[in-house]
KEKOL-945712 format. One record per residue (C-alpha): residue in three letters; x, y, z. Coordinates in steps of 0.02 Angstrom, whole numbers, plus 32768, in hexadecimal, padded with zeros to 4 digits. Layout:
N
ALAXYZ;...
END
This chain:
355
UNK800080008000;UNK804980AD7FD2;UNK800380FD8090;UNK805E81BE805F;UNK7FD481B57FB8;UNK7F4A81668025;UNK7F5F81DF80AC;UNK7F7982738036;UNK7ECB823E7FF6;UNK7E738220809C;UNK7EB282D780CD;UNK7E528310801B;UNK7DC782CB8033;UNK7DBA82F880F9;UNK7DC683B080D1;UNK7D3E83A08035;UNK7CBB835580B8;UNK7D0684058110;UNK7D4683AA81BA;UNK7DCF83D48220;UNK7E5883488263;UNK7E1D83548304;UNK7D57833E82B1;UNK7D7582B0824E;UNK7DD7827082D4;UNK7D4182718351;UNK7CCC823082D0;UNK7D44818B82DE;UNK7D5C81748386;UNK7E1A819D8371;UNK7EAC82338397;UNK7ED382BD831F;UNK7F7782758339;UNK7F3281CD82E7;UNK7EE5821A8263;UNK7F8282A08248;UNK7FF1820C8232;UNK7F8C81B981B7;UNK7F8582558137;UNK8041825B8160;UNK805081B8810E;UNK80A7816781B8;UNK802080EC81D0;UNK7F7A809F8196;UNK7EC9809881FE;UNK7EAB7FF08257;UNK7E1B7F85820E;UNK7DA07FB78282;UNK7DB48072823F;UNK7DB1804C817A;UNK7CEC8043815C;UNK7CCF80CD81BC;UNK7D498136816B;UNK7D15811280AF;UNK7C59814480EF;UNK7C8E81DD8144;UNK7CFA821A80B7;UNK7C6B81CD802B;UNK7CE3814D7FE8;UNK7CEF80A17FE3;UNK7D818019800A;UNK7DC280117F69;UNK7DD480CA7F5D;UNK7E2C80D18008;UNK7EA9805B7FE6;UNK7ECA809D7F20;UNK7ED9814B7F7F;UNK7E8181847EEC;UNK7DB881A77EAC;UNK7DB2811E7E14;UNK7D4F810C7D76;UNK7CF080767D57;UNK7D7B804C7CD0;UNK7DFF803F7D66;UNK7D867FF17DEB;UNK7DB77F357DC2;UNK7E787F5F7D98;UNK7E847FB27E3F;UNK7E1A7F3B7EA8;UNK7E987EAD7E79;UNK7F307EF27EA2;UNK7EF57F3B7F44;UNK7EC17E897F70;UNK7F707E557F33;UNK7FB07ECD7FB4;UNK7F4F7EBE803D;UNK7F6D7DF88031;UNK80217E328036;UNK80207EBC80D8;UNK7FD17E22812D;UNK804F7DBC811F;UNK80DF7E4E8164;UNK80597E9081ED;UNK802F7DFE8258;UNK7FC67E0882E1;UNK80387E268372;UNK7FD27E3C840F;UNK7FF37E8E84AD;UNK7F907E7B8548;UNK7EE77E648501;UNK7F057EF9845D;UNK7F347EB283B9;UNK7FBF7F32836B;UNK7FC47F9482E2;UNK80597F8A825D;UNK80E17F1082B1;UNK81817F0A8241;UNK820A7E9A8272;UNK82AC7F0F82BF;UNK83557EFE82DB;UNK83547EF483AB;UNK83B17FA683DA;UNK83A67FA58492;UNK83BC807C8496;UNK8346807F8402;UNK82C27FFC8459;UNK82D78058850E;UNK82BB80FA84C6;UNK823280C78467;UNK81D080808500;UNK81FA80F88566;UNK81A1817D8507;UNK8110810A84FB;UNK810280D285A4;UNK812181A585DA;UNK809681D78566;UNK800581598539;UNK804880B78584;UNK7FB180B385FD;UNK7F2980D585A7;UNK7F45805E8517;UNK7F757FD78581;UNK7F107FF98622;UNK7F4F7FEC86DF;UNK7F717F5386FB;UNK7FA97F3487C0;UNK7F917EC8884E;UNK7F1A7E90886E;UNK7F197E6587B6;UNK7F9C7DF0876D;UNK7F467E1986B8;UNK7E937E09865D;UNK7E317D6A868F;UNK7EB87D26870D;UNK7E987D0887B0;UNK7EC87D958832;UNK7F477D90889C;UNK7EBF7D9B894D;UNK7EB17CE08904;UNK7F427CA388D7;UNK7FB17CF7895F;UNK80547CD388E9;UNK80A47D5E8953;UNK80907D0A8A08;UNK808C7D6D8AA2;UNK80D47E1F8A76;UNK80C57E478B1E;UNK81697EA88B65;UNK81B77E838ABC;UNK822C7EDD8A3D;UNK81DE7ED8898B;UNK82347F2088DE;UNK81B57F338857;UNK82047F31879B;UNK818D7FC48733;UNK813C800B87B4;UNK80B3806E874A;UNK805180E087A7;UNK80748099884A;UNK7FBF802A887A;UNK80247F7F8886;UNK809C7FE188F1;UNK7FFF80188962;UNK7FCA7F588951;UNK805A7F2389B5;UNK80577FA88A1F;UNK7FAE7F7C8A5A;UNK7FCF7EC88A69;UNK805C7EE88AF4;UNK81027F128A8E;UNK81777F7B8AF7;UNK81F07FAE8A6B;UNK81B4800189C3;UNK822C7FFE8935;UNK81F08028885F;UNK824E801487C0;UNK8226805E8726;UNK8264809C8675;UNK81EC8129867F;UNK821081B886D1;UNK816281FB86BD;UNK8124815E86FE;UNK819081668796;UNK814A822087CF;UNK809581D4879E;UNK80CD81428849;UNK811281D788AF;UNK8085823D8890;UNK800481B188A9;UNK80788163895D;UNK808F8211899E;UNK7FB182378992;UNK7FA4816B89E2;UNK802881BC8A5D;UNK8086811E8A42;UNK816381378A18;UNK81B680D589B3;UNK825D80DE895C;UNK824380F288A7;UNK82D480EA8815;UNK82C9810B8741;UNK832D809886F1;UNK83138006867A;UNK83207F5E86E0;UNK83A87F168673;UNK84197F9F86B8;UNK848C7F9A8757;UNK8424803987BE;UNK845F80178878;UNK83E17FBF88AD;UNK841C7F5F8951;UNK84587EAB8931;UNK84197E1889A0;UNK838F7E9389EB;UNK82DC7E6789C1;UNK82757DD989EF;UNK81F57DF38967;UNK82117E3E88BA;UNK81817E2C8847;UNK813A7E708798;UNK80977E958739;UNK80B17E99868E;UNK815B7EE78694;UNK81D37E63867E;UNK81B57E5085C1;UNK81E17EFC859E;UNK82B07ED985BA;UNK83257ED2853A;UNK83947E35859B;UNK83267DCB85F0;UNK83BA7D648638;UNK841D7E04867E;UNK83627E2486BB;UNK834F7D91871A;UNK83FC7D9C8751;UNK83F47E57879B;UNK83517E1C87F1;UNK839A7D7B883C;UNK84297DED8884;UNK83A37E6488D2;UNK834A7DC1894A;UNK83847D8A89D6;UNK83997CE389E5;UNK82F47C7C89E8;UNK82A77D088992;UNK820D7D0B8915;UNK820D7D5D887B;UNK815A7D628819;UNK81317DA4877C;UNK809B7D9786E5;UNK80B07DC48635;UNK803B7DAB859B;UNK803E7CDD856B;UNK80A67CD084CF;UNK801D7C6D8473;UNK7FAE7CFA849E;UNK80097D508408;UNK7FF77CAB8392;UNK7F5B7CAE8387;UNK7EB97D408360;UNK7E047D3B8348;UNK7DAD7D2D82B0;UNK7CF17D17828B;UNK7CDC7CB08340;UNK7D827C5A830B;UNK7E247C438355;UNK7EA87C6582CE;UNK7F617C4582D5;UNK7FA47CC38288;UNK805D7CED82CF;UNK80DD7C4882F4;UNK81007C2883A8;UNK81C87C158395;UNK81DB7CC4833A;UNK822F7D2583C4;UNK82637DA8835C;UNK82547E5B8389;UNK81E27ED3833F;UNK81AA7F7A8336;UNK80E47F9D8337;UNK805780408349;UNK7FFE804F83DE;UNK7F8980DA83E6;UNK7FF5816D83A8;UNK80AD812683D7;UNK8107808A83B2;UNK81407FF6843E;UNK81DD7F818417;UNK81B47EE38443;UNK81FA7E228449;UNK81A37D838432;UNK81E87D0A84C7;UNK81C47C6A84D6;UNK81857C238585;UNK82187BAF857B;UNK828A7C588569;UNK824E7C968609;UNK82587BF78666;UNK83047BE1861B;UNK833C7C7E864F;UNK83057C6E8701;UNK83537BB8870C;UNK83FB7C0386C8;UNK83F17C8F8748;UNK83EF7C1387E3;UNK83327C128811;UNK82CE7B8E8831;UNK821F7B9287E3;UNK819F7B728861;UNK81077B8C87F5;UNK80C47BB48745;UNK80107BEB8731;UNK7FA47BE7869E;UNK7F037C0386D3;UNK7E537C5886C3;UNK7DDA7CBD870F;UNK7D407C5786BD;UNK7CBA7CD186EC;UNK7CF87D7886CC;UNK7D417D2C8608;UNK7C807CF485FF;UNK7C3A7DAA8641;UNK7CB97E1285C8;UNK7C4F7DC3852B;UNK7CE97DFA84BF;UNK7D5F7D99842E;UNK7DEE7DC584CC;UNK7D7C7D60854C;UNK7D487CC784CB;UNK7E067CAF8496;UNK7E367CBD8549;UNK7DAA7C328578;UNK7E137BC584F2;UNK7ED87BE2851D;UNK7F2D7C4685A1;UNK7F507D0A859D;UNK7FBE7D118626;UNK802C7CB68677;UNK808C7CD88721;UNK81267C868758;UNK814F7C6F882A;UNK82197C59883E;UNK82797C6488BD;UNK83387C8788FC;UNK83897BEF8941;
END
């Protein structure tokens, strides 16, 4: 698809049906920004968003992807290719899936770990939250069972606990409640570290809060913490074994480390028509660059067997892996999220500890 003459001609034909950006972009349910980068040529509309652009703008498919109004005498020609291309873009965008939101374009990338941190940073310091939700403890992700059941954490009562990507500070407040007597955050994002601070200081709860990637060396105390734990974080590092290995050096011995991160066959496989559809392989573990909402996130595929691996390798002993379900509240969401997670797992969360 040529997206600089498609979005030339979705700009055209938005100001001859005399609507602003910021119009047109309200009309759809998305940001000027969205709509700003599609007339820019630096992206195309999701699915969802194509029929109700070609009504708004009085055009149909065929138009939108030609980027041109066409005669009859071009209809056919035109319809083929596009069909020719669109086969093709499906092939190079697969449907890479985070949490329960299905990307936009993913392209395969070279892994630069200043280019990738920089990259998520900005994301998680601008719209990280909002497209991706809060997701804290309680919560260990959509449709799994909460952590008031499962109690993965134990007692936290008079402990030390280290959470890796803090966010805006509620799983911090969690642990507080539940007994903890020493606070400690990570994070990449310095906006998301004043968003814990702010949040802590209005609880009137302290904890001690650093910005730094967790693959880094950032003076955290070795052999310190009884608990270190993670919601959703862990699969945002660059070096999942240095990872593991920083966190192993931050327990004390017997200590439990817990984290949750999307299930990697989550990705494999989308809804379509009431079907579930493989439609990425489970072994590619390549990185990749994708759109979410009006930035981009750099991303890898991991296997489960990658983070088990890595945690063997770093000296822990696994005490528990956990695939499960929350049955009812899948059934209540009547969504394609809660049918496919009613057929294969999500999430997954992984217990270790620190022999």
């Amino acid at each position: 698809m040529n997206q600089v003459k498609i979005g030339r001609f979705i700009a055209e034909r938005r100001k001859q049906q005399n609507l602003t950006q910021r119009e047109f972009a309200d009309a759809l349910g998305v940001s000027d920004k969205t709509v700003s980068k599609w007339e820019c040529g630096n992206g195309m509309p999701e699915l969802s968003s194509i029929q109700p652009i070609c009504k708004i703008l009085k055009i149909d498919v065929n138009e939108l992807f030609s980027g041109e109004k066409l005669t009859d005498a071009d209809y056919k020609k035109k319809a083929e290719e596009n069909m020719m291309k669109l086969i093709k873009e499906a092939e190079k965008m697969k449907k890479n899936i985070v949490g329960g939101n299905v990307l936009g374009c993913v392209d395969n990338v070279e892994m630069n770990v200043c280019e990738v941190h920089k990259t998520n940073t900005e994301f998680w310091s601008t719209i990280g939250s909002e497209c991706l939700g809060v997701t804290a403890l309680p919560s260990w992700g959509n449709f799994f069972p909460s952590e008031d059941k499962l109690n993965l954490l134990g007692d936290l009562t008079d402990k030390k606990v280290l959470e890796i990507g803090c966010g805006n500070g509620r799983s911090l407040k969690y642990t507080a409640d539940s007994g903890a007597a020493e606070l400690w955050g990570l994070d990449i994002s310095a906006n998301q570290i004043e968003c814990t601070k702010s949040f802590l200081q209005d609880q009137g709860i302290n904890a001690k809060l650093i910005c730094s990637s967790m693959e880094d060396e950032c003076g955290l105390p070795a052999d310190y913490f009884d608990v270190v734990y993670s919601v959703y974080g862990i699969g945002w590092t660059t070096d999942l074994n240095k990872t593991f290995k920083n966190i192993y050096s931050y327990l004390k011995k017997g200590g439990v480390f817990v984290f949750g991160w999307s299930h990697p066959i989550h990705k494999c496989v989308s809804v379509e028509d009431g079907r579930l559809i493989f439609s990425n392989s489970y072994f590619n573990e390549e990185w990749y660059r994708a759109d979410m909402g009006d930035k981009e996130i750099m991303l890898s595929n991991r296997m489960l067997s990658t983070y088990i691996n890595a945690l063997a390798d770093s000296g822990f002993m696994i005490e528990k892996l956990l695939e499960e379900i929350d049955r009812e509240k899948a059934m209540a969401a009547d969504s394609d999220f809660g049918k496919k997670a009613l057929m294969l797992p999500t999430v997954f969360v992984i217990r270790a500890r620190k022999l």
